[in-house]
C-alpha positions in Angstrom: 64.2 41.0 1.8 63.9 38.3 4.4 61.3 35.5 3.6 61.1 32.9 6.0 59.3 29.8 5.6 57.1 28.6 9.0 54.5 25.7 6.9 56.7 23.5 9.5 56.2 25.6 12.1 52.4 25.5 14.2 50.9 24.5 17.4 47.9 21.9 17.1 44.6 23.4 19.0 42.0 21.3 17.6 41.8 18.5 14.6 41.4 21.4 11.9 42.9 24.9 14.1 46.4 25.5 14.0 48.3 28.5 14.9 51.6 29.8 16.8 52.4 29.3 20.1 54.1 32.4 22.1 57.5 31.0 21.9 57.1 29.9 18.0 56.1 33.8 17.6 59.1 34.8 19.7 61.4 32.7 18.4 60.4 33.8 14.6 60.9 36.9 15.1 64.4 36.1 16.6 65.4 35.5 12.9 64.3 38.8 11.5 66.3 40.3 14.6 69.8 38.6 14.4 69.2 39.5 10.2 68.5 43.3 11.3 71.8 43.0 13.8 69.9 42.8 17.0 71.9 40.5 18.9 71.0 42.1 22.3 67.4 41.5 21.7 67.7 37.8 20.8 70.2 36.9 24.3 67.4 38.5 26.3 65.1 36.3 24.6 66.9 33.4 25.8 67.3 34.6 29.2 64.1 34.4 29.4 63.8 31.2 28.1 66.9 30.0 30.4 64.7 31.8 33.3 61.7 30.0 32.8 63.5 26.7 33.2 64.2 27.6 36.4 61.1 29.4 37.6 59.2 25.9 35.8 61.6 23.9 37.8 61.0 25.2 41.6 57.3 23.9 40.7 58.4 20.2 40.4 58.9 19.2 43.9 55.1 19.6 45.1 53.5 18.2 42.1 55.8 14.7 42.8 55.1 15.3 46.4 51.1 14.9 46.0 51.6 11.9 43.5 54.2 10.3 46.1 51.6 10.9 48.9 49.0 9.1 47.8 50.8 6.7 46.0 51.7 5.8 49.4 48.1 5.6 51.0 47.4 2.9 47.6 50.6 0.9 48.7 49.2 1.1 52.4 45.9 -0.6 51.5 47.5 -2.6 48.6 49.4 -5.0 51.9 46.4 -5.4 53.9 45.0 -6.4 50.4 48.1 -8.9 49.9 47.6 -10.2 53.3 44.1 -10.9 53.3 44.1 -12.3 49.6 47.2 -14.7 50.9 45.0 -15.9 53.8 42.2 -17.0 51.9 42.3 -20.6 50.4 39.0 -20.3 48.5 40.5 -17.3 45.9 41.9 -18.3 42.6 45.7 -19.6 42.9 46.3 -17.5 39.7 44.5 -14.5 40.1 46.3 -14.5 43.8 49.5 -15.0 42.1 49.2 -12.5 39.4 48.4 -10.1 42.7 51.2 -10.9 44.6 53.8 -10.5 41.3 52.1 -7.1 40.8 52.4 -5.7 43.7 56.3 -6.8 43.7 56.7 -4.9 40.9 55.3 -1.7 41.8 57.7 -1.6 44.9 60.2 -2.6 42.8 59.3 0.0 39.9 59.5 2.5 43.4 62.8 1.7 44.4 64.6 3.2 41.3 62.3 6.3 41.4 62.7 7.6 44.6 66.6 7.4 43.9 66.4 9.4 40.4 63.7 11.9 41.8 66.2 13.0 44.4 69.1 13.3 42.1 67.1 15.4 39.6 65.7 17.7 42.5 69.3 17.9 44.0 70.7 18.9 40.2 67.8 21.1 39.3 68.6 23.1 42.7 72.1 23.3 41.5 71.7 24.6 38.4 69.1 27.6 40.0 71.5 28.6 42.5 74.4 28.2 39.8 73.4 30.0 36.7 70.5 32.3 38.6 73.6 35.7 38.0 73.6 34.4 33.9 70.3 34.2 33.5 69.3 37.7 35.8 72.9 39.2 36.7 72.3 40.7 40.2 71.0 44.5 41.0 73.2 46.7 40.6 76.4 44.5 38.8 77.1 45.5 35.4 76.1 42.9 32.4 79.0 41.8 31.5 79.7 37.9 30.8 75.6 37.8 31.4 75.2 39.8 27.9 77.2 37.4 26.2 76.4 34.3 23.6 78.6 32.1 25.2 77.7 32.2 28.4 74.2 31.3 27.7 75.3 28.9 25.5 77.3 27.2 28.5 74.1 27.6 30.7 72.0 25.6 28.1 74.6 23.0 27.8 74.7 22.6 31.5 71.2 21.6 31.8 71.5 19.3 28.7 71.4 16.2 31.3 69.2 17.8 33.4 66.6 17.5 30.6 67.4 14.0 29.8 67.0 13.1 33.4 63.6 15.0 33.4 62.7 12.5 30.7 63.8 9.6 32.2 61.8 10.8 35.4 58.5 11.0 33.3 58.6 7.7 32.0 58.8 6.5 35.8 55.9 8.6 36.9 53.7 7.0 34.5 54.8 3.6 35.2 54.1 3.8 38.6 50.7 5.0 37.9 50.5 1.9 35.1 51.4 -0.4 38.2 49.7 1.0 40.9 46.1 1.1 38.1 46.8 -2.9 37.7 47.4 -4.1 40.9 44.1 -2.0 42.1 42.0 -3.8 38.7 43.3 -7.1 40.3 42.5 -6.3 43.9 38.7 -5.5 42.8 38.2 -8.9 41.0 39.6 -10.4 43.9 37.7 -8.3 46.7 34.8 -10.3 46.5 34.8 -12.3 50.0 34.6 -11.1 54.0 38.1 -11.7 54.2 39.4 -9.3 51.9 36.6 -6.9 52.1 37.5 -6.2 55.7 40.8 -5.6 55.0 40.4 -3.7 51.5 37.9 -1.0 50.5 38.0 -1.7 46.8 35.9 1.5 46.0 38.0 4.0 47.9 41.2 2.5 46.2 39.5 3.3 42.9 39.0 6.9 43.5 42.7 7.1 45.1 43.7 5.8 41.6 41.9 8.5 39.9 43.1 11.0 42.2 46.6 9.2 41.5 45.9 9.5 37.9 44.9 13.7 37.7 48.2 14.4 40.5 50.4 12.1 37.5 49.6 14.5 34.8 49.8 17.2 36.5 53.3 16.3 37.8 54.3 15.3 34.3 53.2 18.3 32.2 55.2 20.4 35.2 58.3 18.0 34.1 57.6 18.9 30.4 57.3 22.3 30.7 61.0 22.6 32.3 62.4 20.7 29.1 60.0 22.3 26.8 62.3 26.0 28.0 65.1 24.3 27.6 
């Protein structure tokens, strides 16, 4: 008899409802397949699994697209802000300052993003168009090498990076929201006179940030989903 222990295994719905996720059931019932000799049954399992990385994956590009889109419309505004704040003697020198350094290093922040985000597009093409014949062999072509542990194995390992880089990329996408949310909190304390209000609509940039905001998570749970297959 084959008892298997899951009290570590659950998926949090609410403060007091736990249960199993799809994949926790799936991948439970995995054990009491290889124990029954049901190897075939288990690979397809991760096929699937190695499939859904990729199908997650081709989702990716659009959701960064609408964060980098208006992310760009907030940096727009954010220089005529600059450059009406820097011509106006009667601000605060600090608040001015603390501006200026901001807004430096959110274009900084920027710089390193845009250079990851197109390697881990470029590598998560890669890996579709490579391992798309393990993963669903085409139709037609016998099974083969696509049947066996190893190659899955090798397929898995392949995108081992690829997952780390997904995780590095998340932690960008939030920062740049984190940056792009302060520098617009320091622009409204200092949108207060003609000069900068002609320049800098304080109250659109708010609801850009909020759109910034609901495009960021959206983005990032498409990013977690990828390494959550994997």
């Amino acid at each position: 008899m084959l008892i298997l222990d899951a009290r570590q295994v659950y998926h949090k719905v609410t403060r007091t409802i736990y249960d199993f996720s799809p994949e926790q059931m799936q991948n439970l019932s995995a054990i009491v397949w290889l124990y029954r000799g049901r190897q075939p049954r288990f690979l397809a399992l991760i096929r699937d699994y190695l499939g859904a990385v990729c199908t997650e994956s081709t989702a990716i590009p659009a959701k960064l697209a609408a964060c980098e889109k208006t992310l760009a419309d907030l940096r727009s505004r954010f220089s005529g802000l600059v450059q009406g704040v820097d011509q106006d003697s009667t601000l605060n020198a600090d608040k001015k300052k603390a501006l200026i350094e901001a807004t430096a290093e959110l274009a900084d922040a920027e710089k390193p993003y845009e250079t990851d985000r197109a390697r881990l597009l470029a590598d998560l093409d890669s890996f579709r168009m490579q391992h798309t014949a393990v993963i669903a062999p085409p139709p037609g072509e016998e099974p083969g090498l696509w049947e066996t542990s190893q190659a899955l194995h090798a397929a898995r390992r392949k995108f081992d990076p690829i997952a780390e880089a997904v995780r590095g990329l998340i932690k960008q996408v939030d920062l740049l929201y984190k940056l792009t949310a302060r520098v617009a909190d320091l622009g409204s304390e200092l949108a207060v006179v003609e000069s900068v209000t002609d320049v800098y609509d304080r109250r659109a940039a708010g609801r850009l940030v909020r759109q910034l905001d609901e495009e960021r998570k959206a983005a990032v749970d498409q990013l977690k989903h990828v390494v959550y297959f994997h």
